[in-house]
Residue, then its C-alpha position, 0 to 999 in steps of 0.5 A: x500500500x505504502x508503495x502504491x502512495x509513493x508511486x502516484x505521488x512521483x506521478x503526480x509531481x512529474x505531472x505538476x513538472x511537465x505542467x510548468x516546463x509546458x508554461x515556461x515554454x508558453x511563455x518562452x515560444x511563439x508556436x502557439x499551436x504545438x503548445x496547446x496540444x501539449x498542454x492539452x495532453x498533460x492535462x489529460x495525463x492529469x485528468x486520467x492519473x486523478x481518475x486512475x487514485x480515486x478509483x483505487x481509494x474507492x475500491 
């Protein structure tokens, strides 16, 4: 169980990291459009390792 915790805790502090090099490159980048995709995508990956944490403590 301790193992569990620890893995979605790396994966969601390696989410929140994508998410801010996403930003900074938004700020930094002009191709607005590639960028857009990308953050879209981590926010998915979010989205689904939220999904995938509560499913786990519900069950």
């Amino acid at each position: 169980m301790i193992e569990i915790i620890a893995n979605v805790i790396i994966n969601i502090i390696g989410v929140l990291l994508t998410f801010i090099f996403d930003i900074t490159d938004l700020v930094f980048s002009c191709l607005k459009g590639q960028l857009w995709r990308r953050l879209l995508i981590s926010l998915l990956v979010f989205l689904v390792m939220l999904g995938g944490l509560c499913w786990r403590w519900g069950r």
